[in-house]
N, CA, C and O atoms as a DFTB+ gen file, in Angstrom:
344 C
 N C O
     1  1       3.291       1.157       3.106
     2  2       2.442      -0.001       3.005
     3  2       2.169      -0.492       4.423
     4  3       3.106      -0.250       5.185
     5  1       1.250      -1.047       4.912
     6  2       0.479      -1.951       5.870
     7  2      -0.167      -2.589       5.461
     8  3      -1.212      -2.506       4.816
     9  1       0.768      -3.723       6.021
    10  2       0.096      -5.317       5.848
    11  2      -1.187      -5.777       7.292
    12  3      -1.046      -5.390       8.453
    13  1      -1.867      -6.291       7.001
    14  2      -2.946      -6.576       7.447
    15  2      -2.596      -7.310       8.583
    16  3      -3.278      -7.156       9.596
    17  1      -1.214      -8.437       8.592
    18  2      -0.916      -9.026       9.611
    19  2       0.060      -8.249      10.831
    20  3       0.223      -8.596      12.000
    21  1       0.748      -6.841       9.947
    22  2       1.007      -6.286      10.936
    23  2       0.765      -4.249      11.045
    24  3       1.483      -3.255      10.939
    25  1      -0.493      -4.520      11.276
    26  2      -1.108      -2.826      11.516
    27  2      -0.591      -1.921      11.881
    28  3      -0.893      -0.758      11.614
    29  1       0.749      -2.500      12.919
    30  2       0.753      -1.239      13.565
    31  2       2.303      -1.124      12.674
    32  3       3.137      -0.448      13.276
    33  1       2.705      -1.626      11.508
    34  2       3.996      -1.409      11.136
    35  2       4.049      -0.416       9.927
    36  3       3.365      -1.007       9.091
    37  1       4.342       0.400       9.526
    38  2       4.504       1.056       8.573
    39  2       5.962       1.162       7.438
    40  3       7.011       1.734       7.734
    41  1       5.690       0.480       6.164
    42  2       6.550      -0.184       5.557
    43  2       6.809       0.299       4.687
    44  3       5.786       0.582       4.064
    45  1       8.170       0.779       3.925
    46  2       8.057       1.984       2.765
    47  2       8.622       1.138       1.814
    48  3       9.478       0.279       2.025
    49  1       7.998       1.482       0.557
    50  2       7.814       0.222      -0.498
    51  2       7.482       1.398      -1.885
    52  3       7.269       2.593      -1.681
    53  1       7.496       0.873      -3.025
    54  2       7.248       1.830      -4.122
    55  2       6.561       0.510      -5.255
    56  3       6.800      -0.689      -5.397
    57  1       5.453       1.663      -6.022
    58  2       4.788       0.639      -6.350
    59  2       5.089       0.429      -8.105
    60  3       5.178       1.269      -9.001
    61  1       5.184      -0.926      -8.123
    62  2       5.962      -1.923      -9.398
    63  2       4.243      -2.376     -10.458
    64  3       4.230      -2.660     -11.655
    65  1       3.593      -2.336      -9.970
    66  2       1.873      -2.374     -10.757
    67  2       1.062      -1.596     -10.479
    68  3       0.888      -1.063      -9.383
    69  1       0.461      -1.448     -11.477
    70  2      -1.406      -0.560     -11.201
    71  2      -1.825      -1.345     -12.016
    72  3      -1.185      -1.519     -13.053
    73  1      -3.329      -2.220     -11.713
    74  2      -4.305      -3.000     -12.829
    75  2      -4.854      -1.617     -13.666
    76  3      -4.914      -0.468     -13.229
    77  1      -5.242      -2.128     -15.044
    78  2      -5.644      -0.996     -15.527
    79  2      -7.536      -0.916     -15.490
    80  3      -8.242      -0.274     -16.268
    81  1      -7.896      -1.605     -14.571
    82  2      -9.493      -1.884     -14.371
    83  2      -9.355      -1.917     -13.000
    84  3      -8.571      -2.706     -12.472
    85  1     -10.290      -0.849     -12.122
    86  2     -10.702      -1.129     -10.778
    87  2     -11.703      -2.165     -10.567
    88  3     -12.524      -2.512     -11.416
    89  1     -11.573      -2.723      -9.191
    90  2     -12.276      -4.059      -8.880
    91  2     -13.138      -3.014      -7.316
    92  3     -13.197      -1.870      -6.865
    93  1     -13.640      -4.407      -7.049
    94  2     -14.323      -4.248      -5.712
    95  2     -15.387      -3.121      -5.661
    96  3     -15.651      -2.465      -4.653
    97  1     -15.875      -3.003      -6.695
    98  2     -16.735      -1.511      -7.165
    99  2     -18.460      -2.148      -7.897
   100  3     -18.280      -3.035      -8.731
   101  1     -19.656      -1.859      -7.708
   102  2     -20.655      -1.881      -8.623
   103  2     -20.706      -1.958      -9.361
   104  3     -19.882      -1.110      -9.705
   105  1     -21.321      -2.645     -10.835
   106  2     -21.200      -2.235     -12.315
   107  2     -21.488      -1.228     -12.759
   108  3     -21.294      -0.991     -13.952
   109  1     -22.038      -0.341     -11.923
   110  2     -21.971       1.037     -12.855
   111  2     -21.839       1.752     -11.542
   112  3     -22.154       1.175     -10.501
   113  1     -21.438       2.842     -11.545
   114  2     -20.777       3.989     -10.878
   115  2     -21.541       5.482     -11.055
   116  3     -21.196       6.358     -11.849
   117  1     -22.680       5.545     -10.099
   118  2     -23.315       7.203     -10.624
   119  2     -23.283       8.037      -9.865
   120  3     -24.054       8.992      -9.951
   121  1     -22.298       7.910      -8.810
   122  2     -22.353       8.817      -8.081
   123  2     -20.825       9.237      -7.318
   124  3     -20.098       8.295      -7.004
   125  1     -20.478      10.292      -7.105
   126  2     -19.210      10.643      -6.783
   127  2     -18.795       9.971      -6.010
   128  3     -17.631       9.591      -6.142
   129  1     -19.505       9.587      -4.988
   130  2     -19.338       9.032      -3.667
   131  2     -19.223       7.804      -3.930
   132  3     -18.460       7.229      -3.154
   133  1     -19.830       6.955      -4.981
   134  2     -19.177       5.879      -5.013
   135  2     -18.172       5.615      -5.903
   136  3     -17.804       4.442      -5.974
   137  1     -17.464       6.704      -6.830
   138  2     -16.319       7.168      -7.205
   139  2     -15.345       6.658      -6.239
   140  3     -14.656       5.652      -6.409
   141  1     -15.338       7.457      -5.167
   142  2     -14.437       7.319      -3.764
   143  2     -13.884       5.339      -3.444
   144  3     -12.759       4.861      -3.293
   145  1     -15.207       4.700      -3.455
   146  2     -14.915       3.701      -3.018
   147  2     -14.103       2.398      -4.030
   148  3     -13.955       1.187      -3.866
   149  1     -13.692       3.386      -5.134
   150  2     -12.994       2.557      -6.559
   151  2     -11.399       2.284      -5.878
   152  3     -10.550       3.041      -5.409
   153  1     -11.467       0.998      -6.060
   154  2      -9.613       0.129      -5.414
   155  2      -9.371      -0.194      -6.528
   156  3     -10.237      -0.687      -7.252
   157  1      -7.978       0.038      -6.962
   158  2      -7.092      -0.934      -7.885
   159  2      -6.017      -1.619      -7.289
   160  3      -5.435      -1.097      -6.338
   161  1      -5.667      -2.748      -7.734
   162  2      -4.897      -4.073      -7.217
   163  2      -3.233      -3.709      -8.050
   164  3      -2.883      -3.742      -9.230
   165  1      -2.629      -3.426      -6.968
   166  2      -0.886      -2.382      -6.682
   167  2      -0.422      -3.823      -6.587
   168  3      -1.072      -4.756      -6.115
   169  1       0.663      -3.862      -7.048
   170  2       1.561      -4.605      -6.614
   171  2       2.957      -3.478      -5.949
   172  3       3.565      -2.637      -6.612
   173  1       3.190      -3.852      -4.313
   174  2       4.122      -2.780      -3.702
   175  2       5.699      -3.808      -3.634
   176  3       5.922      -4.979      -3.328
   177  1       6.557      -2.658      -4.091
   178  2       8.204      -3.949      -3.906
   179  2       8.806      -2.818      -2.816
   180  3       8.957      -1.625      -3.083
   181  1       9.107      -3.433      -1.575
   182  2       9.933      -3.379      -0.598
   183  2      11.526      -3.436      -1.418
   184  3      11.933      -4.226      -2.270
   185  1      12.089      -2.453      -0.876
   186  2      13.614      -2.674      -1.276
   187  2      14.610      -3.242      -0.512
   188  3      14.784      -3.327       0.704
   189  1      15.335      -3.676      -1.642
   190  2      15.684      -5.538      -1.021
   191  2      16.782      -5.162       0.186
   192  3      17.003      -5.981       1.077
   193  1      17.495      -3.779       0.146
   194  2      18.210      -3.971       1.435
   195  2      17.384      -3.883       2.637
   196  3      17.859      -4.409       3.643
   197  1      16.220      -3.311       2.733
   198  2      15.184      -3.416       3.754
   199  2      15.058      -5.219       4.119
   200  3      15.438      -5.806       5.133
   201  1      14.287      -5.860       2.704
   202  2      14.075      -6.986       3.484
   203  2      15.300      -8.009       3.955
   204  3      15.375      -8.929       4.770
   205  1      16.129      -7.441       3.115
   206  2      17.834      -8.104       3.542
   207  2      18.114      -8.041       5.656
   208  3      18.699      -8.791       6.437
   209  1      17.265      -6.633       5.837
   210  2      17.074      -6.593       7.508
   211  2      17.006      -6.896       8.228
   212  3      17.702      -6.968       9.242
   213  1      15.546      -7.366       7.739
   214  2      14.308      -8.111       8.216
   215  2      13.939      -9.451       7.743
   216  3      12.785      -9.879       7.762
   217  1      15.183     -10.234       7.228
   218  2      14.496     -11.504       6.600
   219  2      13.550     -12.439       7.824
   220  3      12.495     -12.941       7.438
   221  1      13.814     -12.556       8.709
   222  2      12.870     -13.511       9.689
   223  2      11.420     -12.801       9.987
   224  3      10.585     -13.353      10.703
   225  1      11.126     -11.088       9.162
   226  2       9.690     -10.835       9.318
   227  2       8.997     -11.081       7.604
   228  3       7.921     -10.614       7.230
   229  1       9.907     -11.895       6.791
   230  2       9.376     -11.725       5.498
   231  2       8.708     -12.869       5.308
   232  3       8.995     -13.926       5.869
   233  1       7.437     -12.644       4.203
   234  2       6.332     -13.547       4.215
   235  2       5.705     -12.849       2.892
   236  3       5.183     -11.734       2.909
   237  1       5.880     -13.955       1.345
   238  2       5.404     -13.246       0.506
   239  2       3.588     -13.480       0.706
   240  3       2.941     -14.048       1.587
   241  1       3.216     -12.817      -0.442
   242  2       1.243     -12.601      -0.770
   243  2       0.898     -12.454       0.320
   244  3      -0.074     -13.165       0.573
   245  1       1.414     -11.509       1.603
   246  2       0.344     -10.720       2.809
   247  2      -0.428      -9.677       1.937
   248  3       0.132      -8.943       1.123
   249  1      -2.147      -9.689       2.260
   250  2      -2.521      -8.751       2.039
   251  2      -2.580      -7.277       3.176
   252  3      -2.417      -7.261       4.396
   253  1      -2.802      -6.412       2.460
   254  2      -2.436      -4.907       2.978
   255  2      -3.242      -3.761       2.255
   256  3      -4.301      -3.812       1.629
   257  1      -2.447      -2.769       2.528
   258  2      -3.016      -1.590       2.051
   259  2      -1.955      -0.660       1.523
   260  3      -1.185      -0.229       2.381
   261  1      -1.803      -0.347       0.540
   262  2      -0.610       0.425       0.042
   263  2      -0.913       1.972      -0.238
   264  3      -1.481       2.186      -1.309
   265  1      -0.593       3.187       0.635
   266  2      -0.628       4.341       0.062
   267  2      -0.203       5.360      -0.832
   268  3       0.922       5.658      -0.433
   269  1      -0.502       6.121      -1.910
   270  2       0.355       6.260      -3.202
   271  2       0.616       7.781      -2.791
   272  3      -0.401       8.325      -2.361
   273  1       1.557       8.446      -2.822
   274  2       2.288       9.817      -2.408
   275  2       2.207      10.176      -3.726
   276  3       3.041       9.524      -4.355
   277  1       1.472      11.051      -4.563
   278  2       1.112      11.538      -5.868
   279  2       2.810      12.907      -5.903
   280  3       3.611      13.195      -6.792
   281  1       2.696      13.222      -4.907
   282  2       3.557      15.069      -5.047
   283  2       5.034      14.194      -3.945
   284  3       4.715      13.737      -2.847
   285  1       6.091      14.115      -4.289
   286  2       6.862      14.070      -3.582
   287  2       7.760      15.314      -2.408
   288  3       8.559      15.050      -1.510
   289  1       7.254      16.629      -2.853
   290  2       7.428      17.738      -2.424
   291  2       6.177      17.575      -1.003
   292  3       6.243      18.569      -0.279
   293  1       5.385      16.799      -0.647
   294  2       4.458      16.713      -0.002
   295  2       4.639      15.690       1.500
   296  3       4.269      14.523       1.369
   297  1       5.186      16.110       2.872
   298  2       5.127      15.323       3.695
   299  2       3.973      13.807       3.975
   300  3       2.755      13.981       3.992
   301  1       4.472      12.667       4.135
   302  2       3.597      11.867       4.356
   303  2       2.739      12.137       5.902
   304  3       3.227      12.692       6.887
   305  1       1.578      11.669       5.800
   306  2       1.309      12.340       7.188
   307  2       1.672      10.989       8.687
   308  3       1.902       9.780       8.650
   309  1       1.539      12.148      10.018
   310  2       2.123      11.175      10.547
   311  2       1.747       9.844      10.985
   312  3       2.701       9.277      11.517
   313  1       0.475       9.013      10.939
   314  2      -0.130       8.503      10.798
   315  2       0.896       7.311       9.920
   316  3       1.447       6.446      10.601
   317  1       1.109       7.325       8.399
   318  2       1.794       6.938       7.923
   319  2       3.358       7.002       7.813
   320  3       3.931       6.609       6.797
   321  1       4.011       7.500       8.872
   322  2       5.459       7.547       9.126
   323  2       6.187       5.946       9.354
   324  3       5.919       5.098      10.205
   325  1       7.374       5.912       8.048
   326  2       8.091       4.370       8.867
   327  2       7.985       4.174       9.936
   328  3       8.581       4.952      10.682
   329  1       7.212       3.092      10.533
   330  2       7.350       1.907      11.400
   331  2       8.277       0.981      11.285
   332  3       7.824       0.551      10.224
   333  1       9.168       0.326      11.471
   334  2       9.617      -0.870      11.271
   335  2       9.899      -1.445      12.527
   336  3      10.070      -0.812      13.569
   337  1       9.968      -3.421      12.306
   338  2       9.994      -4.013      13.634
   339  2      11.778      -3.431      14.108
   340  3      12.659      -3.166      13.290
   341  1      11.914      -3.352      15.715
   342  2      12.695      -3.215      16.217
   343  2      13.582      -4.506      15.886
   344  3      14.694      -4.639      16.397
């Protein structure tokens, strides 16, 4: 996960929701490409000995961006490798 307030942190979290309706999309959808641009609203839970860590960087409802690892046999790329604050 990356939170918006901090970009350059990379936060490993597992996700506790999927809405079952995508938002932020056109009312109708005819083309693949705007397939692509379909978001659903994740709720991501940080595990609590993590934020047990880090309590002086915790701050609930930051928005972010949460990435979903479908194949666990599958390296995350490095781009998305834990960050955490020092």
């Amino acid at each position: 996960m990356v939170l918006d307030a901090a970009p350059d942190l990379v936060i490993p979290a597992n996700i506790s929701f999927v809405a079952s309706v995508a938002q932020f999309t056109p009312k109708t959808v005819e083309t693949s490409d705007e397939r692509l641009k379909l978001m659903f609203r994740v709720k991501a839970r940080i595990p609590p000995e993590l934020l047990a860590q880090h309590l002086e960087y915790v701050k609930t409802g930051l928005p972010g961006m949460a990435y979903v690892r479908l194949d666990k046999q599958q390296p995350w790329p490095e781009a998305l490798a834990v960050r955490l604050p020092q």
